[in-house]
C-alpha positions in Angstrom: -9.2 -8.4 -17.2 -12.1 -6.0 -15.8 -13.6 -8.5 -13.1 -13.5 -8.0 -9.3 -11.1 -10.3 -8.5 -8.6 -11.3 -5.6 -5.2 -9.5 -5.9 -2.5 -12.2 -7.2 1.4 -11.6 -6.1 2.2 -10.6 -9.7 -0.3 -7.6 -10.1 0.8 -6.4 -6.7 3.4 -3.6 -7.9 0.2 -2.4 -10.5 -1.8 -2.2 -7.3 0.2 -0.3 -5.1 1.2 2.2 -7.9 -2.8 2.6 -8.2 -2.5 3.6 -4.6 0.3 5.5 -4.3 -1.4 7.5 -7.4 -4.9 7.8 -5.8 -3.3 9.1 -2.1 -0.4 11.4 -3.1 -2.5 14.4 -2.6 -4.5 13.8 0.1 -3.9 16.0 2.8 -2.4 13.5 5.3 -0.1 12.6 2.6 1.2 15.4 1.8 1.6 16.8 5.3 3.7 13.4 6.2 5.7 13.9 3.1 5.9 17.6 2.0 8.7 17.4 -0.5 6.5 17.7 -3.6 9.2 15.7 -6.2 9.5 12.9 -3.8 6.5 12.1 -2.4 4.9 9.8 -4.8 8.0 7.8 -4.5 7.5 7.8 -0.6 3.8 7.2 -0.9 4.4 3.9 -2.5 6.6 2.7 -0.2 3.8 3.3 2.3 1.4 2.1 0.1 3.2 -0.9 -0.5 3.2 -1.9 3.2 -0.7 -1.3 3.7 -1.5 -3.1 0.7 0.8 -6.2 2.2 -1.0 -6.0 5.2 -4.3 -6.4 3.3 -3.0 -9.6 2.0 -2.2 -10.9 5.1 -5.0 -10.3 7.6 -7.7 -8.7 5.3 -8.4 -9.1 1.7 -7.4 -7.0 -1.5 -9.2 -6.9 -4.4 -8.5 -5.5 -7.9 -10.3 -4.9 -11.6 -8.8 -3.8 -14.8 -5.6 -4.9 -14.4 -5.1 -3.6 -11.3 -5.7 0.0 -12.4 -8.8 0.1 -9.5 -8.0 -1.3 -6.2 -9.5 -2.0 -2.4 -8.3 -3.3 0.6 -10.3 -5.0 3.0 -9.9 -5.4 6.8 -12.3 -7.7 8.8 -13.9 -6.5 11.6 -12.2 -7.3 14.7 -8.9 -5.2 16.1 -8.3 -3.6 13.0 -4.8 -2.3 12.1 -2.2 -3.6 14.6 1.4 -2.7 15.1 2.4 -6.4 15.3 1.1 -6.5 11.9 2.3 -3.4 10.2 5.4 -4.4 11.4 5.2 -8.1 10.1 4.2 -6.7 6.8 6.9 -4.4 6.3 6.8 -1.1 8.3 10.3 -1.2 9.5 11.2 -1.1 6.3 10.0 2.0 5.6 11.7 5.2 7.4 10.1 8.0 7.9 11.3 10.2 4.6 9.5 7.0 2.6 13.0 5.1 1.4 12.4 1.4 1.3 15.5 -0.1 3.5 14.4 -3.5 3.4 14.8 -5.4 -0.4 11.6 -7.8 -0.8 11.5 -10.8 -1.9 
């Protein structure tokens, strides 16, 4: 489908893999995770937890079957701890290794 449409739960692995994809090499990225072989792997991880956070306190929106993706956070406080901890944070360590399964 090639609409703009709200992210569904089943096209959200297709999303963050979009992400993870799209960030990799940016600078920040690959400062915070400098092993080359690993850090797409790690960079989904962190992906995964942003783009959870945009489904709970923003909105995420996708086209072509998830191959083009955005996140959107409302004006307001922004990013929060209390949230990028309720959405998964902890669950990422800091070399990018998903500790907590999801659901």
């Amino acid at each position: 489908m090639s609409g703009i449409r709200p992210l569904d739960r089943g096209s959200l692995d297709r999303a963050v893999v979009t992400f993870a994809r799209a960030f990799s090499p940016d600078p920040m990225i690959t400062w915070v995770f400098p092993d080359a072989a690993g850090r797409l792997a790690k960079a989904r991880a962190l992906m995964h937890v942003l783009v959870e956070y945009g489904l709970r306190y923003g909105r995420v929106t996708v086209s072509h079957d998830a191959k083009a993706a955005c996140v959107w956070i409302p004006p307001g406080p922004g990013v929060t701890i209390p949230g990028m901890i309720r959405s998964g944070m902890f669950g990422v360590t800091p070399g990018g290794a998903r500790l907590i399964r999801q659901r």
